[in-house]
PDB file of N, H, CA, C and O in Angstrom:
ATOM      1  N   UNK A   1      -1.811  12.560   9.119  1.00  0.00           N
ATOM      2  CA  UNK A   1      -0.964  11.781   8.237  1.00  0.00           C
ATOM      3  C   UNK A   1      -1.713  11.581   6.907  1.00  0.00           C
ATOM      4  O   UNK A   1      -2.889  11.216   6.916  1.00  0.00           O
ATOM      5  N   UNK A   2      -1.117  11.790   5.890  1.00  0.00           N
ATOM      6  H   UNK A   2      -0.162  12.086   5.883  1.00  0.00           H
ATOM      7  CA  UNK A   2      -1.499  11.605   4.457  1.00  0.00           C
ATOM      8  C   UNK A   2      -1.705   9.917   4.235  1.00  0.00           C
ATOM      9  O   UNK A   2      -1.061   9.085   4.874  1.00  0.00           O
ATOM     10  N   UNK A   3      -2.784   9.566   3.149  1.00  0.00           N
ATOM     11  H   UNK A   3      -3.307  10.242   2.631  1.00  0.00           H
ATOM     12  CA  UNK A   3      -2.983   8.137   3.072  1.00  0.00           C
ATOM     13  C   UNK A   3      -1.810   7.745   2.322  1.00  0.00           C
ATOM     14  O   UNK A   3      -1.547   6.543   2.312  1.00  0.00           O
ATOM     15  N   UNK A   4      -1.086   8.511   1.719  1.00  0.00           N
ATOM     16  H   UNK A   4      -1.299   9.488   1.727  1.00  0.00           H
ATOM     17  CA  UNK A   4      -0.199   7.759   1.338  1.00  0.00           C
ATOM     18  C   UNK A   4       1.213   7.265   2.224  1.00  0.00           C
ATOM     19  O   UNK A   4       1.840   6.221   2.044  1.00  0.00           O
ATOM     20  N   UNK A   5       1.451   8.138   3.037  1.00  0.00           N
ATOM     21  H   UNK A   5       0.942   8.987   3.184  1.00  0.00           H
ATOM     22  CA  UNK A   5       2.392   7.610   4.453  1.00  0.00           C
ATOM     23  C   UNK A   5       1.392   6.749   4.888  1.00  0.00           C
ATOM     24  O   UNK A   5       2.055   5.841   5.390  1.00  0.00           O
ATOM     25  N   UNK A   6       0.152   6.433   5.026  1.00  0.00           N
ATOM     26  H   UNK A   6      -0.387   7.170   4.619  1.00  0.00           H
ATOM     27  CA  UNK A   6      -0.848   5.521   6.039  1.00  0.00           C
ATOM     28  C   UNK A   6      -0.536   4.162   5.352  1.00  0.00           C
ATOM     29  O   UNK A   6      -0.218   3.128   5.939  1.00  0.00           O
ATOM     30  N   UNK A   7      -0.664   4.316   4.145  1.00  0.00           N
ATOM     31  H   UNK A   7      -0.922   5.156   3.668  1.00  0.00           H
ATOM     32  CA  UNK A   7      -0.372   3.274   3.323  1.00  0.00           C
ATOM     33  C   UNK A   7       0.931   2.334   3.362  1.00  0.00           C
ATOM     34  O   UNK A   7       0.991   1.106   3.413  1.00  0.00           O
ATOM     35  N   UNK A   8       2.054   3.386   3.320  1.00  0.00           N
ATOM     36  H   UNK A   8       2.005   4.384   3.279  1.00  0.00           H
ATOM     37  CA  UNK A   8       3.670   2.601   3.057  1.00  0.00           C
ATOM     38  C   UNK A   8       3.990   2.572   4.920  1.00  0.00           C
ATOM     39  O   UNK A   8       4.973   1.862   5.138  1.00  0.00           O
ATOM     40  N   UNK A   9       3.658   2.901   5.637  1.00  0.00           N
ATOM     41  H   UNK A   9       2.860   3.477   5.460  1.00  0.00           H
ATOM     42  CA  UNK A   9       3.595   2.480   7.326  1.00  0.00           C
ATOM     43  C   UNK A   9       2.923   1.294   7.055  1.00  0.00           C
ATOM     44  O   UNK A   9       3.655   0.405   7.490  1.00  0.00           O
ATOM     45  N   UNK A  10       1.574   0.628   6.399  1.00  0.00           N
ATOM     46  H   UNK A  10       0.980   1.350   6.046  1.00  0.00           H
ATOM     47  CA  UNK A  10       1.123  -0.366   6.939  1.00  0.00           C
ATOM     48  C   UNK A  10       1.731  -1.304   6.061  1.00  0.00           C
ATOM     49  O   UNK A  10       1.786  -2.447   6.515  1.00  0.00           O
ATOM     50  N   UNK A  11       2.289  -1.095   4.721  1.00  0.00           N
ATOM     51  H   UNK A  11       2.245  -0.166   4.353  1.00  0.00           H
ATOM     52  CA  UNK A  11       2.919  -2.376   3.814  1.00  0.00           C
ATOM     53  C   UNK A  11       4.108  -2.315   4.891  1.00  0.00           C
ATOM     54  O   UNK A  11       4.158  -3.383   5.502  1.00  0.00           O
ATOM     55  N   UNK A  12       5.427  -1.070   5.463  1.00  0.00           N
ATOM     56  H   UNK A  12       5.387  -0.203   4.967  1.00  0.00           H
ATOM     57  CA  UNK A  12       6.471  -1.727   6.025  1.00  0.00           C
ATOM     58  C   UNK A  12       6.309  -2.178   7.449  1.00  0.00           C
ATOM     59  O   UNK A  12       7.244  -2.721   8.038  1.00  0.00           O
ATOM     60  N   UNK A  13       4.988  -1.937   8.091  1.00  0.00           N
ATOM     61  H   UNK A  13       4.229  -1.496   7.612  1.00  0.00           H
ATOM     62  CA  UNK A  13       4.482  -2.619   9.585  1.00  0.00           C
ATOM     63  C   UNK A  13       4.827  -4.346   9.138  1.00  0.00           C
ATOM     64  O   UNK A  13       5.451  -4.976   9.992  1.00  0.00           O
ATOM     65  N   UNK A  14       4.391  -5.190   7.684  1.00  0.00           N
ATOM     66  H   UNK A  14       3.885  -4.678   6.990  1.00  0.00           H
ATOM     67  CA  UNK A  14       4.136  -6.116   7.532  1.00  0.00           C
ATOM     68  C   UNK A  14       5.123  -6.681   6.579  1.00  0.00           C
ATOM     69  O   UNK A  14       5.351  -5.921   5.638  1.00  0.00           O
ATOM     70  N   UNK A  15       5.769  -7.795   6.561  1.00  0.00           N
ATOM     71  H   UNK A  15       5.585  -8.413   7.326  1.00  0.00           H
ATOM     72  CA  UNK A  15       7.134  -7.745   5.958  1.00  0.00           C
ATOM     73  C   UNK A  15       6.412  -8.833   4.752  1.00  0.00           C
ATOM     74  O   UNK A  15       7.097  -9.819   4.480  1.00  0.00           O
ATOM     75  N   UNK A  16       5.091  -8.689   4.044  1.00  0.00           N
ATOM     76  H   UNK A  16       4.535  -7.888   4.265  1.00  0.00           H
ATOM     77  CA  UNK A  16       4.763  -9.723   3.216  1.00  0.00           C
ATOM     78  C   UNK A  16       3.721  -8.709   2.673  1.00  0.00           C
ATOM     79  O   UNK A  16       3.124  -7.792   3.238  1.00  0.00           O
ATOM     80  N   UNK A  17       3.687  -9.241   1.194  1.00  0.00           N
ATOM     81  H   UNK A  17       4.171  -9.986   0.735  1.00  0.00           H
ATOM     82  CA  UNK A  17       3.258  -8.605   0.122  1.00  0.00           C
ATOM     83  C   UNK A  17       1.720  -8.345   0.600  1.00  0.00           C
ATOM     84  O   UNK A  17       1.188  -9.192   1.317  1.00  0.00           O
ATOM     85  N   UNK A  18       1.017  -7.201   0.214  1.00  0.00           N
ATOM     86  H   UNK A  18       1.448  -6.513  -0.369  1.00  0.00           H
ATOM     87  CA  UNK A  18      -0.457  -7.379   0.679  1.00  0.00           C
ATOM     88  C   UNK A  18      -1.179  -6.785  -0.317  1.00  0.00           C
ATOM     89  O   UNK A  18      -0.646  -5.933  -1.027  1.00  0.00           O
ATOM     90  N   UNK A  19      -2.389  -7.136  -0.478  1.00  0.00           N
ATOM     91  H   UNK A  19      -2.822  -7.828   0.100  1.00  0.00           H
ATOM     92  CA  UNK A  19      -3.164  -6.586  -1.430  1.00  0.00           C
ATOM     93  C   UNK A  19      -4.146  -5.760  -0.908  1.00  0.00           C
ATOM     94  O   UNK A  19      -4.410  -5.897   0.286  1.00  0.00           O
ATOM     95  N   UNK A  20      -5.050  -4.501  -1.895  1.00  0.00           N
ATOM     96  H   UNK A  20      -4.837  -4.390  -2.866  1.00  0.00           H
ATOM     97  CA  UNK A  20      -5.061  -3.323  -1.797  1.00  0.00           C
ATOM     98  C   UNK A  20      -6.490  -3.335  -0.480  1.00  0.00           C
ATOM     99  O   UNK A  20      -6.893  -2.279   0.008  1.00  0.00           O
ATOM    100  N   UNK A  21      -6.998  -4.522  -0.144  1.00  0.00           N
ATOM    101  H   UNK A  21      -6.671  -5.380  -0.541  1.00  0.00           H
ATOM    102  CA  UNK A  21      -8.246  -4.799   0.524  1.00  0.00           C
ATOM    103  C   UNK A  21      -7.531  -5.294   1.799  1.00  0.00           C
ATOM    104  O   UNK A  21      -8.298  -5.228   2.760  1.00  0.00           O
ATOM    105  N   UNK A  22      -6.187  -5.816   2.150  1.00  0.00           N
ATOM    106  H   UNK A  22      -5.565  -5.870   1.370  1.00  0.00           H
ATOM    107  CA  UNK A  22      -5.772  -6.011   3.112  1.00  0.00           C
ATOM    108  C   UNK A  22      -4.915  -5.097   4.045  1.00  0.00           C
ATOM    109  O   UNK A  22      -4.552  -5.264   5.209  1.00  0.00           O
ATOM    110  N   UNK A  23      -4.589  -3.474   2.641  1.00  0.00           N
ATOM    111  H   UNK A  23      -4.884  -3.338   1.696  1.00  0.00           H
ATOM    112  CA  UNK A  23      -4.045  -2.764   3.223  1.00  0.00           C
ATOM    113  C   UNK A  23      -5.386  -1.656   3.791  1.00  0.00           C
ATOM    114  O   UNK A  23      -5.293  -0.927   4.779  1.00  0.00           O
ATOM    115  N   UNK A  24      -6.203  -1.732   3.180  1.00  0.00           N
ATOM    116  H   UNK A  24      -6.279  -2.324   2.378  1.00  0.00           H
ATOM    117  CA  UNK A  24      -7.395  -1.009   3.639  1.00  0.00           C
ATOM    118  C   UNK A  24      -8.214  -1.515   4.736  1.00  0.00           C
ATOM    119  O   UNK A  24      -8.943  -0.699   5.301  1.00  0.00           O
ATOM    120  N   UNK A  25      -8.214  -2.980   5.211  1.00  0.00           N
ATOM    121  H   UNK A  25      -7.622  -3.643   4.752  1.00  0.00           H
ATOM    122  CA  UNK A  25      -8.294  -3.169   6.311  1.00  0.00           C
ATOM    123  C   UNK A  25      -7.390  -2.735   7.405  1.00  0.00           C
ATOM    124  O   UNK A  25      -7.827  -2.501   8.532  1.00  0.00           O
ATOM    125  N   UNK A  26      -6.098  -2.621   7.080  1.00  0.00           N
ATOM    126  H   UNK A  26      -5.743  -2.811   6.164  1.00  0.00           H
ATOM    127  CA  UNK A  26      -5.178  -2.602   8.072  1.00  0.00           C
ATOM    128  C   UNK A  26      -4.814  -0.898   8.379  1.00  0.00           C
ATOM    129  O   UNK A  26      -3.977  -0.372   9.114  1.00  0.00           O
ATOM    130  N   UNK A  27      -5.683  -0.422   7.607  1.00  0.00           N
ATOM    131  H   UNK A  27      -6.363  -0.849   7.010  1.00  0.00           H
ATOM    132  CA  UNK A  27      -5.462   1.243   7.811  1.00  0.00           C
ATOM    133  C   UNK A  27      -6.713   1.979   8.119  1.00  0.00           C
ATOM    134  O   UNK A  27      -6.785   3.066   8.693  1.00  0.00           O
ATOM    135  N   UNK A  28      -7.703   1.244   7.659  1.00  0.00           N
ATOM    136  H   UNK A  28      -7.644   0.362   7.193  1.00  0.00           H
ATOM    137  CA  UNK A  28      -9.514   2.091   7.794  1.00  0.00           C
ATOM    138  C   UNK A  28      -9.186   3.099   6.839  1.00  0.00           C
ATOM    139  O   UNK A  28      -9.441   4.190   7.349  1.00  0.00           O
ATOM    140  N   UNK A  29      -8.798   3.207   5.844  1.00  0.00           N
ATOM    141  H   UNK A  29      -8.591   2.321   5.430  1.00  0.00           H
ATOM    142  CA  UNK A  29      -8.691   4.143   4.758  1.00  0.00           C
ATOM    143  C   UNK A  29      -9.720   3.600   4.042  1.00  0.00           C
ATOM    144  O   UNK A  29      -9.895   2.416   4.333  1.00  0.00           O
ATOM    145  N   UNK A  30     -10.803   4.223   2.835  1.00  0.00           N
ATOM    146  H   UNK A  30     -10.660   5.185   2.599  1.00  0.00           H
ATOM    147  CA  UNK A  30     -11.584   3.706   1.883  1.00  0.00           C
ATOM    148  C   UNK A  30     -10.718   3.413   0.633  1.00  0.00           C
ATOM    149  O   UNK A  30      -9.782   4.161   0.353  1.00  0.00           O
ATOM    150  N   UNK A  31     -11.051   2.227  -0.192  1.00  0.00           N
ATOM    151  H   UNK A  31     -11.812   1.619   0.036  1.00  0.00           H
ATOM    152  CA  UNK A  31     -10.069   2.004  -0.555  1.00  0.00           C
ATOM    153  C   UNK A  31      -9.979   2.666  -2.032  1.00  0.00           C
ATOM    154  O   UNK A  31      -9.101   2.307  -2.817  1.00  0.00           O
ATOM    155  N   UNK A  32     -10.934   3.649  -2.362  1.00  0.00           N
ATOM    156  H   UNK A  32     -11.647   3.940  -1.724  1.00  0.00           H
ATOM    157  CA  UNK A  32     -10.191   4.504  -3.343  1.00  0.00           C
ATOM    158  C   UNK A  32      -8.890   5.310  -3.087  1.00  0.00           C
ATOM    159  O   UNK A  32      -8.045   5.789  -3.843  1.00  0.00           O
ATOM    160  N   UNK A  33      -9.042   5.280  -1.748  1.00  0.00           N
ATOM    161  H   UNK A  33      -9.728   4.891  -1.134  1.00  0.00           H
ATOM    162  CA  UNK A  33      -7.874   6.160  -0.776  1.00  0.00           C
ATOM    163  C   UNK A  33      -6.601   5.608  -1.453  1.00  0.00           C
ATOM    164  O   UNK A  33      -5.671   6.084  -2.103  1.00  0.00           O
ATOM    165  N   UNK A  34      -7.063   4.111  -0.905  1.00  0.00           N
ATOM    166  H   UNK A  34      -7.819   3.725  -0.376  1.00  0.00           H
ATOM    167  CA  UNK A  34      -5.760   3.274  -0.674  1.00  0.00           C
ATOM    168  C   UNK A  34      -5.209   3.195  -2.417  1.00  0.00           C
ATOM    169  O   UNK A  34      -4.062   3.404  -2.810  1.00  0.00           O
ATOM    170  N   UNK A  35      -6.019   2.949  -2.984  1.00  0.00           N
ATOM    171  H   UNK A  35      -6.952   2.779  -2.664  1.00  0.00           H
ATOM    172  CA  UNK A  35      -5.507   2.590  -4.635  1.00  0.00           C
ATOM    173  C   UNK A  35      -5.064   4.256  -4.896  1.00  0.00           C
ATOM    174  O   UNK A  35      -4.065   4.326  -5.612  1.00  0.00           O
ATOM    175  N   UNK A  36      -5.462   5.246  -4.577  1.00  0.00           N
ATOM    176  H   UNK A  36      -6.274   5.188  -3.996  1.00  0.00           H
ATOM    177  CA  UNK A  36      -4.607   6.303  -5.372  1.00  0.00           C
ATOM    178  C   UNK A  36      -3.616   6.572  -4.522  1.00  0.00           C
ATOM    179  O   UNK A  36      -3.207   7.639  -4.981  1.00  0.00           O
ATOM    180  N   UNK A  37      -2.911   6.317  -3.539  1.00  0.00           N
ATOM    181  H   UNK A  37      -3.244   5.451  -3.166  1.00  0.00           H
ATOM    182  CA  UNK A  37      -2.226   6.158  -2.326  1.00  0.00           C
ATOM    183  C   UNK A  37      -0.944   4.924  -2.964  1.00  0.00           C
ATOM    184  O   UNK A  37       0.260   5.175  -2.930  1.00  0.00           O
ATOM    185  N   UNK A  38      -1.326   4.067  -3.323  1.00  0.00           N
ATOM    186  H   UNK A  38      -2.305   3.863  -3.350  1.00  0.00           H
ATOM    187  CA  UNK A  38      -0.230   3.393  -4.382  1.00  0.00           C
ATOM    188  C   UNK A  38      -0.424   3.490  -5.540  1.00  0.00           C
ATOM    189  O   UNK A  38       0.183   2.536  -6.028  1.00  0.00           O
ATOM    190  N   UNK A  39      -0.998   4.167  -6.503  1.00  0.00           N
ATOM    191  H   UNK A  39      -1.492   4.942  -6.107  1.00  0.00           H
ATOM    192  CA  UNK A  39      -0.218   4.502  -7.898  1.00  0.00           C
ATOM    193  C   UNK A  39       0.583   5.572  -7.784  1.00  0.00           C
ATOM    194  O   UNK A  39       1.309   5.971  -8.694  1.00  0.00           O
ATOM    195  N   UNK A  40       0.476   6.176  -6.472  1.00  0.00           N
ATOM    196  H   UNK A  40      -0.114   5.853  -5.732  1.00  0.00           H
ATOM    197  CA  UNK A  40       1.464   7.801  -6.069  1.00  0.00           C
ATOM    198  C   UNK A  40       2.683   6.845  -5.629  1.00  0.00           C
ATOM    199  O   UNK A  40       3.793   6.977  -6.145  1.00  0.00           O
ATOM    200  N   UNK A  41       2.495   6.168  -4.942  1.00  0.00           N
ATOM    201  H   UNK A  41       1.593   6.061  -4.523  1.00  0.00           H
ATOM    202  CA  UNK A  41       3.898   5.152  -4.645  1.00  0.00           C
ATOM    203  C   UNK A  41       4.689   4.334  -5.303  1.00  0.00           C
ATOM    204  O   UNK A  41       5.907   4.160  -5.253  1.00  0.00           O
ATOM    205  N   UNK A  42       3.731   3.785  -6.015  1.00  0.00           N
ATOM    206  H   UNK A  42       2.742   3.926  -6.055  1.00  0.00           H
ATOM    207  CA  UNK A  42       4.385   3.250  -7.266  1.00  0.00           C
ATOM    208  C   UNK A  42       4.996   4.081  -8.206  1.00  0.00           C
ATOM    209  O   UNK A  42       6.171   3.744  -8.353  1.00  0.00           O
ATOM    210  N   UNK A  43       4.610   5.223  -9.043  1.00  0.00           N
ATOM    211  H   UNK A  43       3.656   5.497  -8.924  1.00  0.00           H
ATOM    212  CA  UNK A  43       5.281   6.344  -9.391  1.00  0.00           C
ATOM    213  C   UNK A  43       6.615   6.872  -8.628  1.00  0.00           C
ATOM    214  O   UNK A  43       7.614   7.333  -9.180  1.00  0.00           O
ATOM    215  N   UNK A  44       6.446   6.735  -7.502  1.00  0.00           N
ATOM    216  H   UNK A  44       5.634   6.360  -7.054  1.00  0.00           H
ATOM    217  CA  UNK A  44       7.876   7.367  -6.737  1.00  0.00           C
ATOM    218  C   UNK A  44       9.071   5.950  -6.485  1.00  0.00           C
ATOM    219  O   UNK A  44      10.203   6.169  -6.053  1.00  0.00           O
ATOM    220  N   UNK A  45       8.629   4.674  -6.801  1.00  0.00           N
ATOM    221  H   UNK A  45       7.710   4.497  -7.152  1.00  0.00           H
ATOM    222  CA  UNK A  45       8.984   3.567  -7.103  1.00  0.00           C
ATOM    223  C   UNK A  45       9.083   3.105  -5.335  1.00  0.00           C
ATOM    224  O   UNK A  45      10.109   2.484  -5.059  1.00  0.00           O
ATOM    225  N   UNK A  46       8.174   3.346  -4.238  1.00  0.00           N
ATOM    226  H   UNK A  46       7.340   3.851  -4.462  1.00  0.00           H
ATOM    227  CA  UNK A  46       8.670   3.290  -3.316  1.00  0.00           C
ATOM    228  C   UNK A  46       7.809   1.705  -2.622  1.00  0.00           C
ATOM    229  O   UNK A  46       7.910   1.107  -1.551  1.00  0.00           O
ATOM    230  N   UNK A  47       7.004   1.496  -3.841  1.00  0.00           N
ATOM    231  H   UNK A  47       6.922   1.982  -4.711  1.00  0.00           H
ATOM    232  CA  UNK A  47       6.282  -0.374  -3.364  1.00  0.00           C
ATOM    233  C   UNK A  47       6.619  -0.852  -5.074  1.00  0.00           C
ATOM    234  O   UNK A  47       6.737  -0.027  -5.979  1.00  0.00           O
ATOM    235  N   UNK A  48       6.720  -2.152  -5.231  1.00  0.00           N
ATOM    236  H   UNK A  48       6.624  -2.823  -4.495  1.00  0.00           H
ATOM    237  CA  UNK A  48       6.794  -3.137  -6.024  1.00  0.00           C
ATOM    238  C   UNK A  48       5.510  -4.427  -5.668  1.00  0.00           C
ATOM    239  O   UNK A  48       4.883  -4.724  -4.650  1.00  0.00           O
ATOM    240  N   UNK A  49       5.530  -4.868  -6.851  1.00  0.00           N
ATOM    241  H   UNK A  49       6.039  -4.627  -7.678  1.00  0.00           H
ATOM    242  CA  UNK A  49       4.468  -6.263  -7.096  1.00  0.00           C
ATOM    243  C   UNK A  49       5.666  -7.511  -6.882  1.00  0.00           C
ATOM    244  O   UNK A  49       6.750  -7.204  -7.379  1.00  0.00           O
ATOM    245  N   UNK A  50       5.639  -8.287  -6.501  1.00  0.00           N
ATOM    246  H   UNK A  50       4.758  -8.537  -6.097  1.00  0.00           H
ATOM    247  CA  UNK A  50       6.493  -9.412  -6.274  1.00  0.00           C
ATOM    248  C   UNK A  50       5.616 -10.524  -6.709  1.00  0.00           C
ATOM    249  O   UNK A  50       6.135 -11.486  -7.276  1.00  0.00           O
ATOM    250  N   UNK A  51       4.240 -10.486  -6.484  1.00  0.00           N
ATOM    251  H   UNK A  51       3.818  -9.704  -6.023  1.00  0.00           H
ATOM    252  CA  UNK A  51       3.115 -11.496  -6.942  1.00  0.00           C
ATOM    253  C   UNK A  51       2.330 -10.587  -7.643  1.00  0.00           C
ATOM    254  O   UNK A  51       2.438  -9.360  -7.635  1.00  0.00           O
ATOM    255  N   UNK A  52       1.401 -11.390  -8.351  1.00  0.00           N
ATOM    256  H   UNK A  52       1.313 -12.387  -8.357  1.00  0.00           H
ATOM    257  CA  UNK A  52       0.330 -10.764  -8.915  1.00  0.00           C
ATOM    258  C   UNK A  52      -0.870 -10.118  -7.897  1.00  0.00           C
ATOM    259  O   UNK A  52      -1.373 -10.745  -6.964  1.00  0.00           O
ATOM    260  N   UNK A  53      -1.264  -8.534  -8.335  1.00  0.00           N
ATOM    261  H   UNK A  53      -0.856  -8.025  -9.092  1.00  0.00           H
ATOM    262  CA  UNK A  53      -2.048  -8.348  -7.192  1.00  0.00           C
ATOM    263  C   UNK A  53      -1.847  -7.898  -5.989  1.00  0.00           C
ATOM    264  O   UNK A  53      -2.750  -7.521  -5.241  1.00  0.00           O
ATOM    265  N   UNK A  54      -0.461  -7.909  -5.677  1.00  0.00           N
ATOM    266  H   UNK A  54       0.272  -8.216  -6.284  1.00  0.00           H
ATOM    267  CA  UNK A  54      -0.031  -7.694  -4.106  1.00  0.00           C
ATOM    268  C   UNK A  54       0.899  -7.234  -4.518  1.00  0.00           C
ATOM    269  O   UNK A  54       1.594  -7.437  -5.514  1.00  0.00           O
ATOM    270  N   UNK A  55       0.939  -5.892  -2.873  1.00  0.00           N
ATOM    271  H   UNK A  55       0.374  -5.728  -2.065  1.00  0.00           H
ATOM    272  CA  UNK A  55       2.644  -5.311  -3.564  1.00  0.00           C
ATOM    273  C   UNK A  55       3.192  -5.307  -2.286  1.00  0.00           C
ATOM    274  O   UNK A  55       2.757  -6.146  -1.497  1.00  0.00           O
ATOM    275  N   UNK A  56       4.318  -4.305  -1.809  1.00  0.00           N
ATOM    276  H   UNK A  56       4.671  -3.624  -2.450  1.00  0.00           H
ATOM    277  CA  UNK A  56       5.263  -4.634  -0.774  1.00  0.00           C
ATOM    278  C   UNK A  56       6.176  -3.540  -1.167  1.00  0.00           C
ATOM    279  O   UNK A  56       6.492  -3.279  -2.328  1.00  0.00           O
ATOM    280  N   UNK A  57       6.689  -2.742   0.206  1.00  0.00           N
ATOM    281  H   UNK A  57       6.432  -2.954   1.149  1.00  0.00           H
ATOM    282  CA  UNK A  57       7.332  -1.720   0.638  1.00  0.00           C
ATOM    283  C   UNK A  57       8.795  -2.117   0.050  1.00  0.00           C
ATOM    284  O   UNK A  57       9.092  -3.312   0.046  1.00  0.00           O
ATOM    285  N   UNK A  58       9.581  -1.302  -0.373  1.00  0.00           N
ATOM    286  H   UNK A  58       9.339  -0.332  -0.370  1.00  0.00           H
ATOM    287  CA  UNK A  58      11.268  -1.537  -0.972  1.00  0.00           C
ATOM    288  C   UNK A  58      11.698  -1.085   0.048  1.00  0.00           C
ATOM    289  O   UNK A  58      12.914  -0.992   0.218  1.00  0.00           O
TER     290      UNK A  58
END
């Protein structure tokens, strides 16, 4: 599985906004993984920020 499916599985596993150290706990991805793993998602518009810092699966 690509980190970026690893990524949007663990924001929609969790129905609350998480930030990029809570999704890298929750995946064991390193979290350069995880941060280029959501600017690819964010580009495809498929997570949003709702708070500052934290984002969350659409």
């Amino acid at each position: 599985m690509e980190p970026k499916e690893q990524v949007l599985k663990a924001m929609k596993s969790k129905a609350v906004p998480m930030s990029a150290g809570e999704i890298e706990a929750a995946t064991g991805l390193d979290k350069k993984l995880v941060e280029k793993a959501m600017k690819i998602l964010k580009q495809e518009e498929a997570i949003y920020s709702p708070v500052r810092c934290k984002w969350q699966a659409k």
